[in-house]
Backbone bond lengths (Angstrom), bond angles and torsions (degrees), N, CA, C in turn:
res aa  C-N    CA-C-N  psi(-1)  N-CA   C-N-CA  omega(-1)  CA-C   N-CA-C  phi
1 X - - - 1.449 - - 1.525 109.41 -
2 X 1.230 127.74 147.24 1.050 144.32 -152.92 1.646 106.30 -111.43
3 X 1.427 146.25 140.88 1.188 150.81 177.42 1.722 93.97 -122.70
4 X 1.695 91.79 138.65 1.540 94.31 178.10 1.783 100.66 -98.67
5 X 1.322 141.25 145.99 0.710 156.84 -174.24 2.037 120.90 -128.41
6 X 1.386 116.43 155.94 1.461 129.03 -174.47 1.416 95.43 -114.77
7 X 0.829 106.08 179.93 1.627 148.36 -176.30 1.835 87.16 -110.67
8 X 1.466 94.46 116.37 1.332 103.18 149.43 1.419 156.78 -90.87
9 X 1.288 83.74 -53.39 1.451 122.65 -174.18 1.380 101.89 -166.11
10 X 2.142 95.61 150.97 1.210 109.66 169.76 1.438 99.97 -122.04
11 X 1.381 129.71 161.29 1.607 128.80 154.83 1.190 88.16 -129.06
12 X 1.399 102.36 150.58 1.423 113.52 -159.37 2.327 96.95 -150.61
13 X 1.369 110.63 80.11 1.424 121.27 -164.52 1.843 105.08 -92.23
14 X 1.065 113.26 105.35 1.569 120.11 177.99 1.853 95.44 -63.22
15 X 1.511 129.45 -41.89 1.672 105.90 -178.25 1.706 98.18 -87.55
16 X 1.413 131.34 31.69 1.343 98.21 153.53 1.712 108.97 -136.27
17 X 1.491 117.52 -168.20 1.383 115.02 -157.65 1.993 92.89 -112.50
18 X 1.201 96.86 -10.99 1.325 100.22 178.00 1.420 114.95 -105.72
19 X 1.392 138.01 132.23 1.726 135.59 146.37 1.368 108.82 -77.85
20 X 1.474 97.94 170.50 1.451 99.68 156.59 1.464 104.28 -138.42
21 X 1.614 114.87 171.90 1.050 137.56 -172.37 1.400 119.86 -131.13
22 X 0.938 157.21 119.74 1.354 158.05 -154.69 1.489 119.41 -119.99
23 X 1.464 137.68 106.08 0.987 132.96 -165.06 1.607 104.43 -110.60
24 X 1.420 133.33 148.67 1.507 129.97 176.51 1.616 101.90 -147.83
25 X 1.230 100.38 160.77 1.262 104.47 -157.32 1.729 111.72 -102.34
26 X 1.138 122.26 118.38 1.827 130.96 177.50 1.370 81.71 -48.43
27 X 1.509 86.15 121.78 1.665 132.20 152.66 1.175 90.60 58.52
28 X 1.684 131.88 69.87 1.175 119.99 156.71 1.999 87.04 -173.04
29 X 1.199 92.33 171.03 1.561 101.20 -177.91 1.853 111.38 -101.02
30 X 1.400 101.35 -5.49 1.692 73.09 176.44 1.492 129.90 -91.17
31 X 1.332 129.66 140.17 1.393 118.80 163.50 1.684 123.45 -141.55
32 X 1.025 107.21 -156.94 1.812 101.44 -155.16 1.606 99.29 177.93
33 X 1.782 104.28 128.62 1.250 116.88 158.19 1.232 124.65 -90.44
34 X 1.790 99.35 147.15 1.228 113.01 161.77 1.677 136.81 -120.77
35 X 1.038 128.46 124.91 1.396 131.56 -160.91 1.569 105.71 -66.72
36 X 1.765 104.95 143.05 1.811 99.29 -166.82 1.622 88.06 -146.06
37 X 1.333 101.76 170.33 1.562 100.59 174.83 1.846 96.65 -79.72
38 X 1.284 85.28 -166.92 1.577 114.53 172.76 1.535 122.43 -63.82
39 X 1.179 108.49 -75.00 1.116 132.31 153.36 1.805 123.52 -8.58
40 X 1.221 84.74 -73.00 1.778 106.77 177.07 1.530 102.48 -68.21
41 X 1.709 131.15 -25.82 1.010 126.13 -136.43 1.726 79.72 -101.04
42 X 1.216 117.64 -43.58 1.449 133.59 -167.94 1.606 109.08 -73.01
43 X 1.036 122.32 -34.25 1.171 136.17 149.17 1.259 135.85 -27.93
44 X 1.514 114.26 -74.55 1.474 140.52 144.79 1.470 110.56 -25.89
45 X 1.420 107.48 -62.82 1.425 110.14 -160.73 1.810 116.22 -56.96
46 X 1.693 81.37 -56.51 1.626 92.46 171.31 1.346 117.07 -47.42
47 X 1.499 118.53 -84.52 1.651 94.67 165.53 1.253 138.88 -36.55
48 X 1.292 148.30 -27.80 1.297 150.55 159.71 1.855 106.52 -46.31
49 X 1.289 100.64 -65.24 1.485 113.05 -162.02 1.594 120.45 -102.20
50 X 1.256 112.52 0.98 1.483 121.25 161.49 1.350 104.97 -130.21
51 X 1.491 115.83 163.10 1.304 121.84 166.88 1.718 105.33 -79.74
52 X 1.180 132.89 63.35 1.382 145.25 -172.56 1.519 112.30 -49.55
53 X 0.982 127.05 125.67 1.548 112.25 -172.40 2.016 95.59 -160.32
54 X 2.118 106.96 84.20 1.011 79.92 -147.57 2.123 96.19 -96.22
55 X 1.383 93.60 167.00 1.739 101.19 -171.13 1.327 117.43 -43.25
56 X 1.222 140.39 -4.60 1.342 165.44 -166.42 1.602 127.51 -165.58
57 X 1.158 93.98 125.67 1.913 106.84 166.65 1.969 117.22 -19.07
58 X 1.547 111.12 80.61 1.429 80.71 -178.91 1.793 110.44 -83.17
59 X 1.220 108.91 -165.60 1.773 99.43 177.33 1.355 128.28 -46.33
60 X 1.300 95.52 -44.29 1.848 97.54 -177.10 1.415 117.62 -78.85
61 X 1.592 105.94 -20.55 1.519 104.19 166.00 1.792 107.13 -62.79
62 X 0.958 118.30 -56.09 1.386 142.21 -157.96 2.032 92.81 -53.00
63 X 1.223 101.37 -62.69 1.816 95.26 166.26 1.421 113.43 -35.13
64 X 1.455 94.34 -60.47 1.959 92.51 -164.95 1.371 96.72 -49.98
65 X 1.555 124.59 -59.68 1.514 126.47 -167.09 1.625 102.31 -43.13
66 X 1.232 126.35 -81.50 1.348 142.81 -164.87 1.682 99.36 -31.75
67 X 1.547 121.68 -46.39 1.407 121.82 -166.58 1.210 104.22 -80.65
68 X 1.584 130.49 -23.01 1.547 140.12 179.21 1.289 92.20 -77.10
69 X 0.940 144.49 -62.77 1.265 145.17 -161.13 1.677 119.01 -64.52
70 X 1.296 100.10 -34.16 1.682 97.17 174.67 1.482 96.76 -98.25
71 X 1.547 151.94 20.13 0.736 134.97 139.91 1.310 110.94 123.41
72 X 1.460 116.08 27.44 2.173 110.60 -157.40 1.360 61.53 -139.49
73 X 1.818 86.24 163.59 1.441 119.98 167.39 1.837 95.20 -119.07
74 X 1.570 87.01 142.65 1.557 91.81 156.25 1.219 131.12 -106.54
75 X 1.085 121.54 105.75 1.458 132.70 178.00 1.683 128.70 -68.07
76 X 1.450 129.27 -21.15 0.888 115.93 -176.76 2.097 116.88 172.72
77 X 0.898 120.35 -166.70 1.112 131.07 -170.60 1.552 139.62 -118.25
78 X 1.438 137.94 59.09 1.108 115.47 -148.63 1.734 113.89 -108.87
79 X 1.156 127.39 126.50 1.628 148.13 151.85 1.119 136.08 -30.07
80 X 1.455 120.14 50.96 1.972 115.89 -136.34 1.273 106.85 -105.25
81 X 1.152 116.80 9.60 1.311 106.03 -175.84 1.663 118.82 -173.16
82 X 1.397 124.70 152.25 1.537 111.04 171.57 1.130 104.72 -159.70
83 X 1.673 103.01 120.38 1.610 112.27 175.11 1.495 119.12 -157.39
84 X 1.862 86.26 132.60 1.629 95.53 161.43 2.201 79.02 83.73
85 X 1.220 114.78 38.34 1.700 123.12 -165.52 1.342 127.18 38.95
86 X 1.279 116.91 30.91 1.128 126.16 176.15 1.515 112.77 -127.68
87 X 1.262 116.12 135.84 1.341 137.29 174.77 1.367 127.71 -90.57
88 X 1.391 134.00 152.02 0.908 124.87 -133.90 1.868 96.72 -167.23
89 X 1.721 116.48 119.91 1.378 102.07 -149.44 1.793 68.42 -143.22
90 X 1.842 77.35 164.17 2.203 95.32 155.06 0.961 103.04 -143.71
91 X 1.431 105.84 153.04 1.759 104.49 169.53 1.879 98.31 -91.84
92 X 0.947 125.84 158.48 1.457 147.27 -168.89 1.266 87.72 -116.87
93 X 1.602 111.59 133.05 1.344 124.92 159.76 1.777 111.26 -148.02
94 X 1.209 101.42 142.75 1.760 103.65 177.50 1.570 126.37 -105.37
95 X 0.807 119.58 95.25 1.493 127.88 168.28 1.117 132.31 -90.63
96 X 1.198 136.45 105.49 1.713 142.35 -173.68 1.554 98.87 48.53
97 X 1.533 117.56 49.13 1.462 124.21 133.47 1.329 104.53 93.03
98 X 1.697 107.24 5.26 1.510 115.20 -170.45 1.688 85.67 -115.96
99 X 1.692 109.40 150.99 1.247 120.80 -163.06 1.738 91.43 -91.92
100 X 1.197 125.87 167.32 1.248 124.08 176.08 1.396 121.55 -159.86
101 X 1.548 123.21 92.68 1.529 134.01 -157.58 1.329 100.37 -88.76
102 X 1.677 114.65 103.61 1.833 108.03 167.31 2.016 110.13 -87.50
103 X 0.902 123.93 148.94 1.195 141.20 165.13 1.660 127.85 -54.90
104 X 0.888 125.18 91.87 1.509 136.17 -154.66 1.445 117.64 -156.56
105 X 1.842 109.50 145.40 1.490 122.57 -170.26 1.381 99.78 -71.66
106 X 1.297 131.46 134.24 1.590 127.59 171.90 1.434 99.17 -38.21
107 X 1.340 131.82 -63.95 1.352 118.69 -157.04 1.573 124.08 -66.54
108 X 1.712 123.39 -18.78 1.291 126.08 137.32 1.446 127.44 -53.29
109 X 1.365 124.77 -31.89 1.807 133.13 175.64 1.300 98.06 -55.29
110 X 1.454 99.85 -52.12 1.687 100.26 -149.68 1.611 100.13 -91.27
111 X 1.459 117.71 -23.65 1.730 106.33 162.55 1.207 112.37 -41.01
112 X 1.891 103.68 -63.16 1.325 87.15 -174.05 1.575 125.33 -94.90
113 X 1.226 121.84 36.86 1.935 122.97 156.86 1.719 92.26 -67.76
114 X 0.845 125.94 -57.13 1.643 157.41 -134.73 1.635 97.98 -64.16
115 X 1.295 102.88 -51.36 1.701 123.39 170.35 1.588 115.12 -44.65
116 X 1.294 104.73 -29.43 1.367 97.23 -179.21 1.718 103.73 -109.60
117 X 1.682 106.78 173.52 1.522 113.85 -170.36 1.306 94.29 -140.96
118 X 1.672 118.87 117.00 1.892 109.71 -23.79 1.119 119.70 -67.65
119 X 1.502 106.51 -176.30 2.059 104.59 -171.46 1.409 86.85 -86.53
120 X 1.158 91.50 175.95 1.498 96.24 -178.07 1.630 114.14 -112.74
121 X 1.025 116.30 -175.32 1.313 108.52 -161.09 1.711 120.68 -85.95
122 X 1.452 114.77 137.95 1.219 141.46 -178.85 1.599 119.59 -88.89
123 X 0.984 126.01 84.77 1.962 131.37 177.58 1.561 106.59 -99.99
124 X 1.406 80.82 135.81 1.481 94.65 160.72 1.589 125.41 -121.08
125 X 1.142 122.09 122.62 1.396 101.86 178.71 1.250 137.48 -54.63
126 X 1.324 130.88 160.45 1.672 127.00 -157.36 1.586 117.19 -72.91
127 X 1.269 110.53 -28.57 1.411 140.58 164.60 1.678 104.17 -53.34
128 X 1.084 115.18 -73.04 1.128 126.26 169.87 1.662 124.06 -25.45
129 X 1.674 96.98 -71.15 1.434 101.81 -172.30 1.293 109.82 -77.71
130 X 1.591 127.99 -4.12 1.309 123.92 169.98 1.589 110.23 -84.83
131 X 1.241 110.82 -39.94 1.896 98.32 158.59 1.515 115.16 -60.35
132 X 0.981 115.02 -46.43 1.937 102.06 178.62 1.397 128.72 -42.64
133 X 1.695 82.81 -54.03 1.921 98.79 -177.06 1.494 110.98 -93.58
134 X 1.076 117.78 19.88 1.552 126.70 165.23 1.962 91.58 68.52
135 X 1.067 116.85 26.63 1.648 91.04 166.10 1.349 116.79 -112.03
136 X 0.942 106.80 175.11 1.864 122.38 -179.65 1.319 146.28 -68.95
């Protein structure tokens, strides 16, 4: 089973090589970071916290385009897995009514949820968020 999850928080540290990202869960109290590059982290932010709209295609725009263009919608975000501290996400997309899970770092998924207004939705599986947040 799947938990839908927000965007929490970003920290965003110029002396380190890692960000983090903070995900918590709609209508419930648990949540849990995950470490992202820079890049992805700056990304996020801007869309979150500006109306970002940048003069050119950056990468995560360029996904959404590429999947519009061959004809799928992307619907969403899912969190499926974590091992050995690493996480492990797909973006979900639908094309001619068939579901379609691509393989992707959470912090690319969730760049691009972020792209759209609103983002779209972020799950993690239940498995999942009970290894993060240390429960059972």
């Amino acid at each position: 089973m799947a938990v839908e999850m927000q965007l929490a928080r970003i920290i965003i540290s110029e002396i380190s090589d890692s960000q983090v990202i903070y995900l918590k869960e709609v209508g419930g109290d648990r949540q849990f970071p995950i470490l992202i590059g820079i890049f992805e982290a700056t990304n996020i932010n801007r869309r979150v916290k500006e109306n970002f709209q940048p003069p050119r295609p950056l990468t995560h725009d360029l996904i959404v385009k590429v999947a519009q263009s061959l004809g799928a919608t992307i619907e969403g975000v899912v969190i499926s897995e974590l091992s050995d501290q690493t996480y492990f996400a797909a973006l979900q997309l639908r094309k001619d009514g068939e579901l379609i899970e691509i393989d992707a770092r959470p912090s690319d998924a969730i760049a691009v949820a972020v792209t759209f207004q609103p983002p779209l939705p972020i799950y993690v599986n239940e498995q999942v968020l009970q290894d993060a947040t240390g429960g059972n």
